[in-house]
C-alpha positions in Angstrom: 1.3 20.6 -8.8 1.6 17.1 -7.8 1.4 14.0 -10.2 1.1 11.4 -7.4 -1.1 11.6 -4.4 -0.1 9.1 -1.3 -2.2 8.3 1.4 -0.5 7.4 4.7 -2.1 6.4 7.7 0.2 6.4 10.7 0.4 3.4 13.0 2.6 3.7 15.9 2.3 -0.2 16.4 5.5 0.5 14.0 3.8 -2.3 11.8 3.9 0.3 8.3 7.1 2.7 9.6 9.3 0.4 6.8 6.8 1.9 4.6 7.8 5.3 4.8 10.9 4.6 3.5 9.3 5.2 0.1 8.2 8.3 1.0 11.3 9.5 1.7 13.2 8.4 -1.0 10.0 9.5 -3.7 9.6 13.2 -1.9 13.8 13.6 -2.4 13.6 12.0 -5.8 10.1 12.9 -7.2 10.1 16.5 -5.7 7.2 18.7 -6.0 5.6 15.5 -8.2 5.0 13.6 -5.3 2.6 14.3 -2.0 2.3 12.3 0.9 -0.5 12.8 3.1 0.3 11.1 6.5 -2.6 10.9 8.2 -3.1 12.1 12.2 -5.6 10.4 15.0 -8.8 12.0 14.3 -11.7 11.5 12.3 -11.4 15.3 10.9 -7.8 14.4 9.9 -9.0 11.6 7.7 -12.2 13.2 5.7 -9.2 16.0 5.3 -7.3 13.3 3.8 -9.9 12.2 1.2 -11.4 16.2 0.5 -7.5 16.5 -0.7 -7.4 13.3 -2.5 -10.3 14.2 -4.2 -9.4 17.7 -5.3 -5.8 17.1 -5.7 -5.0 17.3 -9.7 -2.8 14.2 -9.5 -4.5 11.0 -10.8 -2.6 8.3 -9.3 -3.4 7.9 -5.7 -1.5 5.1 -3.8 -2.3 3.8 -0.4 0.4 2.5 1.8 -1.1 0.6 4.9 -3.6 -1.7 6.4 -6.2 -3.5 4.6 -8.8 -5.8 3.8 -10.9 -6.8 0.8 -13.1 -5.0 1.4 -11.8 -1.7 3.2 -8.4 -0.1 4.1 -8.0 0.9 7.6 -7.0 3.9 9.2 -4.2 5.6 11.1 -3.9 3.3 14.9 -2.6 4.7 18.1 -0.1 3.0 20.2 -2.3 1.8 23.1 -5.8 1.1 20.4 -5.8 -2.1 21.4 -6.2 -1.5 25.2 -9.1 -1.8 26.8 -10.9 1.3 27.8 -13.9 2.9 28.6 -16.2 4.1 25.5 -15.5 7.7 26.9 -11.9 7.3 25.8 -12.3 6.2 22.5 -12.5 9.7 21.3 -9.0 10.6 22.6 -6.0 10.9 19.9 -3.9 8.4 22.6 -6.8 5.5 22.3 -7.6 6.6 18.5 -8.2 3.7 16.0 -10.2 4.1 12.3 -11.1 0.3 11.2 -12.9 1.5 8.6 -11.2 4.3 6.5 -11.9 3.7 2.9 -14.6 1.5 2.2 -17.6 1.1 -0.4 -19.6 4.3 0.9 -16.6 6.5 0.4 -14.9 5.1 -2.0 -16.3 7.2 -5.1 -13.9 10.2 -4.0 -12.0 8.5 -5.8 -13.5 8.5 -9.1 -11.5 9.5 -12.1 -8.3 8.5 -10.6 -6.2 5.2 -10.3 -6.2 3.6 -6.8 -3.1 1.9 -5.9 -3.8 -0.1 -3.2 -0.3 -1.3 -0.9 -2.0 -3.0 1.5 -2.7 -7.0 2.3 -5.4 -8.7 0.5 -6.9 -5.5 -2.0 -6.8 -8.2 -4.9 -9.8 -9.6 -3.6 -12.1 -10.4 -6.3 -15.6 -10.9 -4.9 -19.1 -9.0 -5.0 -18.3 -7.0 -2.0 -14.5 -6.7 -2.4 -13.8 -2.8 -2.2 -11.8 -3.3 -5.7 -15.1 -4.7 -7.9 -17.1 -2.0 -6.1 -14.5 0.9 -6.6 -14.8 0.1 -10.8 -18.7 0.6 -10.1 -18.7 3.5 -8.7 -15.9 5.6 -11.1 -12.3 4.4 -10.4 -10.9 3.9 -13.3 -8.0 1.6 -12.5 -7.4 -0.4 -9.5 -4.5 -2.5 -8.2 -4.8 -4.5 -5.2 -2.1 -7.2 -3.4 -2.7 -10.5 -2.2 -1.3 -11.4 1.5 1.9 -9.9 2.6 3.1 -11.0 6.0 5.2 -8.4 7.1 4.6 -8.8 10.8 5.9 -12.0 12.5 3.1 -14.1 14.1 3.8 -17.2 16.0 3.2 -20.5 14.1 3.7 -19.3 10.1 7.1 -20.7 9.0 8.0 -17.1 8.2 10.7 -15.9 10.7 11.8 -12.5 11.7 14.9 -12.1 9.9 13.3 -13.5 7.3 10.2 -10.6 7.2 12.8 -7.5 8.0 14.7 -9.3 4.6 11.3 -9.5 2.9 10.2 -6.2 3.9 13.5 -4.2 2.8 12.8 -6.0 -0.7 9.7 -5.1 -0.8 10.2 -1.1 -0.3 13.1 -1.5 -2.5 11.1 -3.0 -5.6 7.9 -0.5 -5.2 9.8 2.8 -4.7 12.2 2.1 -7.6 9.4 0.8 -9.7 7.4 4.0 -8.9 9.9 6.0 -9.7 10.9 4.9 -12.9 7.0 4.2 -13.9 6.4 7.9 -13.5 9.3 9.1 -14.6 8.8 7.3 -17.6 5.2 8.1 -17.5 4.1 4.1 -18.0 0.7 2.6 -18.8 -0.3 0.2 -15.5 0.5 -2.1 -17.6 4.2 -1.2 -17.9 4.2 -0.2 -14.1 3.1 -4.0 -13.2 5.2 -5.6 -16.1 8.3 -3.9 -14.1 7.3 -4.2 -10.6 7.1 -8.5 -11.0 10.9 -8.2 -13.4 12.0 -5.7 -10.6 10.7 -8.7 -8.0 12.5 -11.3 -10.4 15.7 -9.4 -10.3 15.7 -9.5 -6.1 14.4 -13.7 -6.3 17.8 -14.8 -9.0 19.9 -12.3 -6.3 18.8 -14.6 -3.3 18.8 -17.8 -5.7 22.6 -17.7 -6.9 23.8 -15.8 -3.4 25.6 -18.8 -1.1 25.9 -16.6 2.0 23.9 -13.2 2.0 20.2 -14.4 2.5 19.3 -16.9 5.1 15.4 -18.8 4.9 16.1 -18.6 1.0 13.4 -20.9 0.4 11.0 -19.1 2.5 11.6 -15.6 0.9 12.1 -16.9 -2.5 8.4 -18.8 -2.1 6.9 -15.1 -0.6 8.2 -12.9 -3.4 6.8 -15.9 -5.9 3.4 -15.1 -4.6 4.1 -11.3 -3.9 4.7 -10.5 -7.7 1.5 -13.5 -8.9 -0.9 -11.9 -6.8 -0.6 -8.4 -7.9 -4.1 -7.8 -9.6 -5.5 -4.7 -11.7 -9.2 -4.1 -12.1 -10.6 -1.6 -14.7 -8.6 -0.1 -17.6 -4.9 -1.2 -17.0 -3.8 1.0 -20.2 -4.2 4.3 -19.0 -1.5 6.0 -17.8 -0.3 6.6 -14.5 0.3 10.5 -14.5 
């Protein structure tokens, strides 16, 4: 019986694959204590993937993916972005889900505490998908702020830079899940270690002469990675 149910949308634009990373390293560490549910290119596939979130007896469901405020998206297809013909969009090669887990579905989540990995899930507003999931039954919710992991031209974030910040990134989250349920921490706890975990990683780049290169850049990232990490709901109860 698993204590940890994770959600894993598959995007073979390769923009999550560092992500899996931390399913790797929590399925060989974690055991039978950990599920990951990587999700295929159908609609069935996903409603599958909530029916078994919802049943599962685990209460700490994490996301790892795409997101918004207020939704998470679903698993993308290679050529999504091409255009086609509305006959196509039904085939698994063209198959996008843009709306996965929003405020209509989110109550299959009730009773459990959402951990949302994804960009901009701290948003605080009427409709953001982390006010409305407290409203409708999750009992804890923890949402990130932006977290450029892809390079786009123009953002004085380069490359080398975002495969640096991604590997610290997967690093901090899959030892901090580890220990956090190992330990069986309070959110609380969980968050207080993720942002000393992230702390550890900035005084590594800081007193480094020669290992890291854009230290400024990365150093400015993980200050806002670990400051934007918000919970929502009742950040004493315990993750498993």
């Amino acid at each position: 019986m698993c204590k940890v149910f994770a959600i894993y949308p598959t995007d073979k634009k390769d923009s999550t694959k560092f992500l899996n990373k931390i399913n790797t390293f929590l399925c060989k560490n974690l055991g039978a204590d950990w599920h990951c549910y990587k999700i295929k290119f159908s609609d069935e596939d996903h409603q599958r993937c909530l029916n078994s979130a919802q049943s599962s007896a685990a209460k700490f469901i994490i996301f790892m993916g795409h997101g918004r405020g207020d939704k998470l998206l679903g698993s993308f297809n290679k050529k999504a972005e091409d255009f086609i013909s509305n006959d196509a969009l039904s085939e698994e090669l063209f198959y996008k889900n843009e709306k996965f887990i929003h405020e209509q579905n989110i109550d299959f989540f009730k009773n459990k505490i959402l951990f949302c990995f994804s960009c901009n899930s701290n948003e605080n507003k009427s409709k953001s998908l982390s006010r409305i999931a407290i409203q409708k039954g999750v009992k804890s919710f923890i949402g990130f702020g932006d977290m450029p992991t892809d390079y786009i031209a123009g953002r004085p974030f380069p490359l080398k830079a975002i495969e640096t910040y991604k590997c610290i990134l997967t690093r901090v989250i899959k030892n901090g899940l580890y220990i956090a349920i190992k330990k069986e921490y309070t959110i609380d706890e969980f968050i207080r270690l993720l942002k000393i975990l992230v702390t550890k990683e900035m005084q590594s780049i800081l007193f480094t002469s020669s290992k890291y290169r854009h230290k400024k850049v990365l150093l400015q990232e993980l200050y806002k990675f670990k400051t934007n990490i918000k919970v929502y709901g009742n950040r004493y109860e315990r993750l498993v």
